[in-house]
C-alpha positions as CSV (number, residue, x, y, z in Angstrom):
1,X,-15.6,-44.2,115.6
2,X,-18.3,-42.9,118.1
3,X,-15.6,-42.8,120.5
4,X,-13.6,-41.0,118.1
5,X,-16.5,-38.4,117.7
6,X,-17.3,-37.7,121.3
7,X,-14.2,-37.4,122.6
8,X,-12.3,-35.4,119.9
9,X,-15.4,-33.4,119.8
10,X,-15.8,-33.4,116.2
11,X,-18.2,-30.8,114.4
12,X,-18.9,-31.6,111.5
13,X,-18.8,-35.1,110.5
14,X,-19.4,-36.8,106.5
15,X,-19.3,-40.3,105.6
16,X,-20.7,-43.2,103.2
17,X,-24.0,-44.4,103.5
18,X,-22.2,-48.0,104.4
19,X,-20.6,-46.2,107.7
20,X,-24.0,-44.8,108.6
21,X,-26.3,-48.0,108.1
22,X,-23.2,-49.7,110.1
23,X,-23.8,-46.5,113.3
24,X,-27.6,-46.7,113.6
25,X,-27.3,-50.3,114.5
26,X,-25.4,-49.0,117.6
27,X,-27.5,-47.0,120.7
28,X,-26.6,-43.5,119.6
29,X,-27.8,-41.6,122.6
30,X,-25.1,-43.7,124.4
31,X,-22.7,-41.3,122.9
32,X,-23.1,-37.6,123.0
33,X,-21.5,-35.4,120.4
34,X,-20.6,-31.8,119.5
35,X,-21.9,-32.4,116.2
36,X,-23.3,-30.2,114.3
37,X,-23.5,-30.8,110.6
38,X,-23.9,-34.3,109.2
39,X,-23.4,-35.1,105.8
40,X,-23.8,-38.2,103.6
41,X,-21.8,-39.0,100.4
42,X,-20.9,-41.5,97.8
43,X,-23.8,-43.3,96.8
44,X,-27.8,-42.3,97.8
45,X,-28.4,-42.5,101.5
46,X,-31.6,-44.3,102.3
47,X,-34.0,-42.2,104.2
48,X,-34.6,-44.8,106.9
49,X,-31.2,-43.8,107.8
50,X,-31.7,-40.1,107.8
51,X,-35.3,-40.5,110.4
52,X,-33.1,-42.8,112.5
53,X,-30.5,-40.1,113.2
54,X,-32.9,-37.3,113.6
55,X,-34.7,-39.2,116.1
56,X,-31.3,-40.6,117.8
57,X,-29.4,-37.4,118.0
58,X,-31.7,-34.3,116.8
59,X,-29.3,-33.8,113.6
60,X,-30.3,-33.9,110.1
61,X,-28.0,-35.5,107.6
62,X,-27.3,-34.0,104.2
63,X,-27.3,-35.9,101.5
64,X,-25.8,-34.7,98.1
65,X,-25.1,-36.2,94.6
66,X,-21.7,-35.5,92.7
67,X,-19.0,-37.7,91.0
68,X,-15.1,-38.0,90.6
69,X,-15.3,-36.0,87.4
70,X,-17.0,-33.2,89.3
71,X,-17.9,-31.4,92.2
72,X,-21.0,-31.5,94.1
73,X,-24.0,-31.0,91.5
74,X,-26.8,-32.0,93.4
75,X,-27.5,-30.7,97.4
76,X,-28.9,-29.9,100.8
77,X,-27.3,-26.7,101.6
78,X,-27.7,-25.2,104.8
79,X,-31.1,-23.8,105.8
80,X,-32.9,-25.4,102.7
81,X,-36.1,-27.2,103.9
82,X,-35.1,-31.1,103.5
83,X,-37.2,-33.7,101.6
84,X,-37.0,-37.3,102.6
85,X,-35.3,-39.6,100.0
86,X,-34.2,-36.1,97.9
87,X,-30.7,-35.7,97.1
88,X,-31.7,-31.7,97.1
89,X,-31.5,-28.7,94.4
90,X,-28.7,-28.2,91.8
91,X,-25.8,-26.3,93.3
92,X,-24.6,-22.8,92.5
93,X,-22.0,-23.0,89.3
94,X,-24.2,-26.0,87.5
95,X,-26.9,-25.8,85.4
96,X,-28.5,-29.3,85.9
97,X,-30.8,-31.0,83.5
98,X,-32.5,-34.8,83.4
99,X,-32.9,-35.9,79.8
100,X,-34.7,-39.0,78.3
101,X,-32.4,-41.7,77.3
102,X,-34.1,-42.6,73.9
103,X,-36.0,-39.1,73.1
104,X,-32.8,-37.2,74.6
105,X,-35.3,-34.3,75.6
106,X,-34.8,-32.4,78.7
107,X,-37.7,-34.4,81.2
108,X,-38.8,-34.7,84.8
109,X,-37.5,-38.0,84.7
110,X,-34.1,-39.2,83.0
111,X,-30.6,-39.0,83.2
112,X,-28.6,-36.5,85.1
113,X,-26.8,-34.3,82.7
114,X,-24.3,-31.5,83.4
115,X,-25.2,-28.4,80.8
116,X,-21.8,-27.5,80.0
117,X,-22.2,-25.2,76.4
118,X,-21.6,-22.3,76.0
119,X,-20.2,-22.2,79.3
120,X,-18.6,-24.7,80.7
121,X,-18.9,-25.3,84.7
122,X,-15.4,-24.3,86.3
123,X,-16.2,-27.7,88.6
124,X,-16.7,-30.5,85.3
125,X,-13.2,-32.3,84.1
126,X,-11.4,-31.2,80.7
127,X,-12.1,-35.0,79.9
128,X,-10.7,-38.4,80.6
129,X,-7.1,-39.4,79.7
130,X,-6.1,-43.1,79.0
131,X,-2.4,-44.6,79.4
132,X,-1.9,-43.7,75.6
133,X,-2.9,-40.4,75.8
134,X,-6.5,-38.1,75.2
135,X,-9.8,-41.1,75.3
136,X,-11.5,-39.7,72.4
137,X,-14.3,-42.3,72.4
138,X,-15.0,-41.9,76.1
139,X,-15.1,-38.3,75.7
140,X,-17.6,-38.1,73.1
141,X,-19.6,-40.4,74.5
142,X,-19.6,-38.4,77.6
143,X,-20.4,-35.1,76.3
144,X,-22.7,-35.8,73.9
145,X,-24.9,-33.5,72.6
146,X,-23.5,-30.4,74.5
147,X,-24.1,-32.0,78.0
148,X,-22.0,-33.9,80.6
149,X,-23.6,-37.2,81.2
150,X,-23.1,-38.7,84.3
151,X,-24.8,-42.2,83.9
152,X,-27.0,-41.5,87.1
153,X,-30.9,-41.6,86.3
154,X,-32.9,-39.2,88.8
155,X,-36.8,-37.7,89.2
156,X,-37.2,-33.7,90.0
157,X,-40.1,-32.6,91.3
158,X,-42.4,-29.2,90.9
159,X,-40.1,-27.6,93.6
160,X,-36.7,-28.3,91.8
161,X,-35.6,-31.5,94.2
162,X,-33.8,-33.8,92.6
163,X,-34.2,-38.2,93.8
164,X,-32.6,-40.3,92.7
165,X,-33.6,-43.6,91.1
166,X,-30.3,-45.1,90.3
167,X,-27.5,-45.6,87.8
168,X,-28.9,-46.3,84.5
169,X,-27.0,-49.6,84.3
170,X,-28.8,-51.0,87.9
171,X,-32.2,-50.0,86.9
172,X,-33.9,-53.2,85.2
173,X,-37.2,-54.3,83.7
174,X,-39.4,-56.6,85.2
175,X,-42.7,-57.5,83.5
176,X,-42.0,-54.4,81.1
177,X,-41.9,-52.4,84.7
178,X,-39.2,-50.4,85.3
179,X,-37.6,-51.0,89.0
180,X,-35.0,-48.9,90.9
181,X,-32.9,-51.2,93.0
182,X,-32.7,-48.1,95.3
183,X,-36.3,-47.7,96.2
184,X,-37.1,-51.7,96.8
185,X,-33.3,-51.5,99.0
186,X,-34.7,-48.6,101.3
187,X,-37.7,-50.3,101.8
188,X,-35.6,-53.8,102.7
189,X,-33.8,-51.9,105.5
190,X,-36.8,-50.4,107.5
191,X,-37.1,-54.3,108.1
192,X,-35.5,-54.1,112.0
193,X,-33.0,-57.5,111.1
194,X,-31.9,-56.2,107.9
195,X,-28.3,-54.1,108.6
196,X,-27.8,-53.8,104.3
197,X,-29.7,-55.2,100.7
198,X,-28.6,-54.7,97.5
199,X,-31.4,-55.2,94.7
200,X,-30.6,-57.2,91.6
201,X,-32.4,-58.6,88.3
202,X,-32.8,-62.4,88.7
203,X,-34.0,-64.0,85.4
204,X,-37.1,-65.4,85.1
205,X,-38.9,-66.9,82.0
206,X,-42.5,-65.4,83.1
207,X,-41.3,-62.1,83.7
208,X,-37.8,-62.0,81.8
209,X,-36.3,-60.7,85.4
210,X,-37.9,-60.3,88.9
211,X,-36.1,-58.3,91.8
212,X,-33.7,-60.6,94.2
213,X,-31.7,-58.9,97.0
214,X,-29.1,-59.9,98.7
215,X,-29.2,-59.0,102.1
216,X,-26.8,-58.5,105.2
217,X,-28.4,-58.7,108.8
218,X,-27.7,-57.2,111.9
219,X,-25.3,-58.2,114.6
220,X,-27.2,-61.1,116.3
221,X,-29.5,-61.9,114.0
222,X,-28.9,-65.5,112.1
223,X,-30.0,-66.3,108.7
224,X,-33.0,-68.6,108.6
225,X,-36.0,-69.6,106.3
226,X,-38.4,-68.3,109.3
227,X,-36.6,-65.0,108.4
228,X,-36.3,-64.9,104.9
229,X,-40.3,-65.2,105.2
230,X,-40.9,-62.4,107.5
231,X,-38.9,-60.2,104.9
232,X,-40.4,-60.8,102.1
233,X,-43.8,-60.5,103.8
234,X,-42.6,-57.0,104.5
235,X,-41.8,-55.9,101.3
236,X,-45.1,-57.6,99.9
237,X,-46.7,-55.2,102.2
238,X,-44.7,-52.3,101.8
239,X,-44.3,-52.6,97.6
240,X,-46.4,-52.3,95.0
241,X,-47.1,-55.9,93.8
242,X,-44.9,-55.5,90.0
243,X,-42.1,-53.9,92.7
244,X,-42.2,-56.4,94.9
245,X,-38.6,-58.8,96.0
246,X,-39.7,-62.2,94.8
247,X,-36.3,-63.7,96.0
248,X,-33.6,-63.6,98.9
249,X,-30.4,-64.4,99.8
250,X,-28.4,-63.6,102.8
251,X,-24.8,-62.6,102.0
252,X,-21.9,-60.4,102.4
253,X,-22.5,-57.2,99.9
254,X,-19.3,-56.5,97.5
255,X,-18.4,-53.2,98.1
256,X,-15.5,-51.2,96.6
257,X,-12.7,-49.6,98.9
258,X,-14.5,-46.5,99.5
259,X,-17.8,-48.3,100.7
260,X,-20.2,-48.7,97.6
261,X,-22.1,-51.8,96.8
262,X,-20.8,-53.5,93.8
263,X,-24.1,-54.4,92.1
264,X,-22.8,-55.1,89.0
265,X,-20.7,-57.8,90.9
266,X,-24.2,-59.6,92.4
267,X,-25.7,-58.8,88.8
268,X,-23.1,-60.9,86.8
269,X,-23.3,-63.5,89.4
270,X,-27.2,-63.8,88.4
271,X,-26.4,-64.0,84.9
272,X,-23.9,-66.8,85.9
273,X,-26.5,-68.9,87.4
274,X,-29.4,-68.4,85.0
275,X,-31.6,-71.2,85.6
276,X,-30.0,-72.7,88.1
277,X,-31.6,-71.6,91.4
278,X,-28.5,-71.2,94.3
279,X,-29.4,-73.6,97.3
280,X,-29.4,-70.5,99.8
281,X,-31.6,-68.8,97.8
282,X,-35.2,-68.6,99.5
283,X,-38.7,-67.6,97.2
284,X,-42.0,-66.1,97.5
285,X,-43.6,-69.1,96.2
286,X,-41.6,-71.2,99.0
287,X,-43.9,-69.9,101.8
């Protein structure tokens, strides 16, 4: 692909966070570019990623939040100043609001939500359709209460940036805490043998869950108890001690054709094996 990109002299260039965690591993210098705009799309792109470029090839990637059912919502458009980890500012044509899942009150933290009366965004679906026709009880529970609800929880901040946390189903409680997967995984990567990690609830009887990740290393790099225990000492010391990764496994992530981490794959496979503890499994107490 960086062959691709040099010698076709490609200008503009998006891809998947997957694809971009899988370049950085490579000397980027190596291969000089007429890029110009980068862009990042599909799932959140960890801001490791985006300093990594920047300091590799002087470009800034643009990261941006939007689903199947819409177009972009969420952005970095061109010449907006960039925050590091933010997904951007709502987009012209969408009037974006986070609610509260149980007070369903517009907040600075909650759920993503399209307002879509009395006008409803050109860019948002008519609705879903199922093989026998309209899918009332989708529908409803997607617009509910005069918004579009995407399922995606984010945090906006006094300047109108929008982060995200993560989909309300992958955000989990551990000792009444409440942990986004995606903040403990961008950590897990700064790590320099860690290529991917996907952040999952293991059960625990103490804590009712604690974060586990599964983690993917980079080329050269073998799996190894030594290892396991210099990467859990890094998020000890890069986590807040109720966010910390209390378990690790090293694996092949699930991802879908397109390049997105199937947690709700690794999740079930938890809830398969509660109280059993998998033998490749390694734990904080273990060092």
């Amino acid at each position: 692909m960086l062959d691709v990109l040099r010698d076709a002299r490609v200008t503009t260039f998006c891809a998947p966070p997957t694809v971009w965690r899988m370049l950085i591993q490579q000397d980027l210098p190596l291969w000089p570019t007429s890029l110009r705009e980068l862009v990042s799309a599909g799932e959140p792109l960890n801001p490791e990623v985006i300093t990594h470029v920047e300091r590799e090839w002087g470009l800034t990637i643009r990261d941006g939040f939007g689903q199947t059912e819409t177009t972009v919502l969420v952005g970095n458009s061109p010449g907006q100043p960039i925050k590091s980890g933010s997904m951007g500012r709502p987009l012209p044509g969408y009037e974006i609001v986070l609610v509260d899942p149980v007070a369903s009150e517009v907040a600075k933290d909650g759920e993503i939500c399209v307002q879509y009366q009395p006008e409803r965004p050109v860019g948002l679906m008519v609705g879903y359709q199922s093989a026998l026709g309209v899918d009332d009880k989708m529908n409803d529970r997607a617009f509910a209460g005069g918004r579009y609800h995407t399922g995606d929880i984010g945090s906006r901040d006094a300047d109108g940036y929008i982060t995200y946390v993560g989909r309300s189903d992958d955000v989990f409680k551990a000792s009444d805490y409440r942990i986004s997967p995606f903040e403990l995984e961008s950590v897990l990567i700064e790590h320099p043998a860690v290529a991917e990690a996907a952040v999952v609830p293991a059960p625990d009887e103490l804590r009712l869950a604690v974060p586990k990740a599964y983690v993917t290393l980079v080329e050269g790099e073998v799996p190894s108890k030594e290892l396991a225990g210099d990467i859990l000492r890094y998020c000890r010391e890069n986590l807040a001690p109720y966010k910390r990764v209390r378990r690790l496994e090293f694996a092949e992530l699930p991802k879908t054709i397109s390049g997105k981490i199937r947690r709700v794959d690794l999740r079930l496979l938890e809830t398969e094996n509660t109280g059993v503890r998998n033998e490749d499994e390694y734990r904080e107490e273990d060092f």
